[in-house]
C-alpha positions, 0 to 999 in steps of 0.5 A: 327407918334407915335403908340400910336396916330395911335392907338387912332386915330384908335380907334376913326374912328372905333366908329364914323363907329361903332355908324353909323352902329349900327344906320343902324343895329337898323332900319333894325331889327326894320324893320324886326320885324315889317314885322315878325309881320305883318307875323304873322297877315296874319297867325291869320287873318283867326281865327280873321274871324271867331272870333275864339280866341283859334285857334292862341293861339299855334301860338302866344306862338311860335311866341313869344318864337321866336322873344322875345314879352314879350306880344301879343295883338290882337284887333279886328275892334271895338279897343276891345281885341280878345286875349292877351298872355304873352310871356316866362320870361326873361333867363340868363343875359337878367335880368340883361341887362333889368335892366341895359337898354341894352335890352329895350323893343320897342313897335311894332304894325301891321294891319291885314288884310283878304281879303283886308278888315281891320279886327283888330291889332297885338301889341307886346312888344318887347325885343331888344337883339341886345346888344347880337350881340354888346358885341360879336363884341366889344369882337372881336374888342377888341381882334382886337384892341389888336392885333393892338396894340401888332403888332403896339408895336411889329413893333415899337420894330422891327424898334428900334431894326433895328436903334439900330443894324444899330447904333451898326453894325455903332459903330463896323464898325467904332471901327474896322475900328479905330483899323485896323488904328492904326494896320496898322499904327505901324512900326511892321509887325503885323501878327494873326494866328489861331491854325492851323497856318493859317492868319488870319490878315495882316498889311500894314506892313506885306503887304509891307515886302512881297509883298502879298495883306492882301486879298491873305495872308488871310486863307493862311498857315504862312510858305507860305506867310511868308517863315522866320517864317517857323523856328518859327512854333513849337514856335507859337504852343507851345505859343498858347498850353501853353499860354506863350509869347515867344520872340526873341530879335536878330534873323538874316537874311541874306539881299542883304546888310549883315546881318540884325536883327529881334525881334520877339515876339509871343503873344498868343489870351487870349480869350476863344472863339478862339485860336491863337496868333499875331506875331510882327517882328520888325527889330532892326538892328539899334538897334543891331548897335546902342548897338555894337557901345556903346559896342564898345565905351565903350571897347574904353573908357576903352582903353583909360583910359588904354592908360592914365595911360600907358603914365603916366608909359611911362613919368616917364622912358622916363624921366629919358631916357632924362635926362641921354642922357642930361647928357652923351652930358654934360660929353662928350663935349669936350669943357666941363669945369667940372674939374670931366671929366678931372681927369675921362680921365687921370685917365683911361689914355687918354684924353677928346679930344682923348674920343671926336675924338672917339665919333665923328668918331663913331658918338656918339654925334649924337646918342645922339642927336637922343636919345634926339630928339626921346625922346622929340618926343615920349613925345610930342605924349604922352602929346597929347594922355593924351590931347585927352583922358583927360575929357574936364571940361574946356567946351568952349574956344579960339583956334587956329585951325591950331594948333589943327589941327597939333595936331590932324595930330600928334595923327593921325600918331600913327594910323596902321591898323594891319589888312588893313596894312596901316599906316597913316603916309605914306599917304602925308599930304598938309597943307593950312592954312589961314594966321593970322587965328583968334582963334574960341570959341570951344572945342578942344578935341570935334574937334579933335574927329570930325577930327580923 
């Protein structure tokens, strides 16, 4: 129920109770009356015995200062008067209430009696000032009435303002909570610290990297709880004095494995009421991987455009090697018919089939022919390096894979490790391919890198 309908209806019941209670006050101090003036008729009836006027004249004026008679009659057996007094004139705001009706003026009259024989009547005109009585209580019930109302208004505001905190404490706990979530569910170790480098939040994170409960690492000192952020103190001490980020990209530690990396970035509390920071430690190893590969590739990207334009330098020499050793096996065949070898022989005084007897004991033809080979392999490897390391433009095509795969066998017999000291081509190769093997729509180069 509303305040305000509990205070009318309040105020309701108090006048239905107050009117009966005035009814019930107004019969009693009627009836009061009527016994003070019967009272007063036993004090004058001696005097009305005697038949003696002036003796309760004192009396009378007391009797009617007291109990406010605005007149006094006293008649005597035969119904004639045997006195009359007026009573004081209305004082104060009793004017001003008479005028108004709020202090009427009831008519009260009594028998006198001496003796047990009736000797005559009291009569008097009575002020009723019993309003006096009813403004003092309606004054207190209205002071009442407002501390009612006041403690009715102030019981109202305290239950809004318990709903509003219930509401507001819900709100909170519902943020925190919120944002607990989404603390706890980033992959970095989140960890808060005070001034004095003390913990003061702890992520599942930060849980599950070291094996402390939040509720144990909370209030601990950092270098206690987290021995590798020992080296980091003066760091988050100088962040928090300085309000300045401090961040660490690559700080290695050392695991089971090898080493691994971690980024470590000190952010300090930007508020006024605390001091502290939040300390986020990633572990970027992959990353660090990741970035000394692509070093890597691109050290092997530019090696590889280094070995292309060696190859174009080797081509042309190994050329002109071919060609001059094609040349010496033509010259010095000794089935040759050029008439310019023959003139060549006589003139050093000998002969083509003396010069190719020599050749062929010292097994010069042969070495010619090894020139030649040699010279075709190195080409050969050559032409599939400059392959391999050429951009492929061409995108997909058919090939066949049995012949890739021999190249790429062929790029792989190049391969010694200086360090290890192996070389490829000691290792026996089997090969077992599928006769009439279709071509398959691909990219070679792609392929061969897979393969190698």
């Amino acid at each position: 129920m509303k305040i305000k309908n509990i205070f009318f209806f309040t105020i309701f019941i108090f006048c239905i109770f107050s009117i009966f209670i005035i009814a019930v006050h107004q019969k009693l101090i009627f009836q009061n009356a009527r016994e003070k003036l019967e009272q007063h008729g036993q004090v004058i009836s001696n005097a009305m015995w005697r038949y003696e006027a002036q003796d309760p004249v004192a009396y009378l004026h007391l009797a009617a200062e007291l109990n406010q008679y605005r007149h006094v009659l006293v008649l005597d057996e035969g119904n004639k008067e045997f006195l009359s007094i007026s009573g004081p004139l209305p004082r104060g705001m009793d004017p001003f209430f008479i005028r108004l009706g709020l202090i009427p003026v009831k008519p009260i009259n009594a028998k006198v009696f001496y003796n047990g024989n009736l000797i005559g009547e009291i009569r008097v005109e009575w002020y009723n000032k019993a309003i006096y009585t009813y403004l003092y209580l309606g004054f207190c019930m209205i002071l009442i009435f407002s501390l009612q109302w006041f403690f009715l208004k102030l019981a109202a505001a305290k239950k809004t303002l318990e709903i509003r905190v219930r509401q507001r404490t819900a709100e909170l706990n519902e943020l925190r909570k919120y944002l607990s979530s989404i603390i706890n569910s980033m992959p970095s170790v989140l960890i808060g610290v005070d001034e004095k480098n003390r913990v003061t939040h702890w992520n599942n994170r930060a849980e599950k990297k070291t094996g402390i409960p939040s509720e144990d690492a909370h209030g601990q000192h950092l270098s206690k709880v987290f021995p590798a952020m020992a080296s980091e103190l003066g760091k988050i001490t100088h962040s928090i004095q300085n309000h300045q980020i401090r961040q660490e990209r690559k700080k290695p530690r050392q695991t089971g494995t090898g080493t691994s990396y971690d980024e470590v970035t000190i952010f300090p509390l930007t508020g006024d009421s605390q001091k502290g920071a939040v300390i986020r430690i990633d572990d970027v190893t992959a990353k660090v991987r990741m970035e000394e590969m692509m070093i890597q590739n691109e050290k092997m990207l530019s090696v590889g455009g280094l070995a292309a334009g060696m190859a174009h330098e080797i081509n042309n020499p190994l050329a002109g090697m071919m060609q001059t050793a094609e040349v010496m096996k033509n010259r010095l065949n000794k089935d040759s018919a050029i008439e310019a070898n023959q003139r060549a022989a006589r003139k050093a005084g000998t002969s083509m089939v003396a010069v190719n007897e020599f050749m062929e004991a010292r097994g010069i033809h042969r070495m010619i022919s090894t020139i030649t080979d040699s010279g075709r392999r190195v080409a050969a490897i050559v032409d599939n390096m400059l392959s391999f390391a050429r951009q492929s433009g061409e995108g997909k095509m058919p090939l066949n894979l049995c012949r890739l795969m021999d190249k790429t066998l062929e790029l792989a017999t190049t391969d010694y490790d200086l360090k290890k000291q192996y070389d490829f081509k000691l290792i026996p190769i089997k090969k077992d391919y599928p006769p009439h093997m279709p071509d398959v729509f691909c990219e070679g180069s792609k392929i061969q890198q897979v393969l190698l």
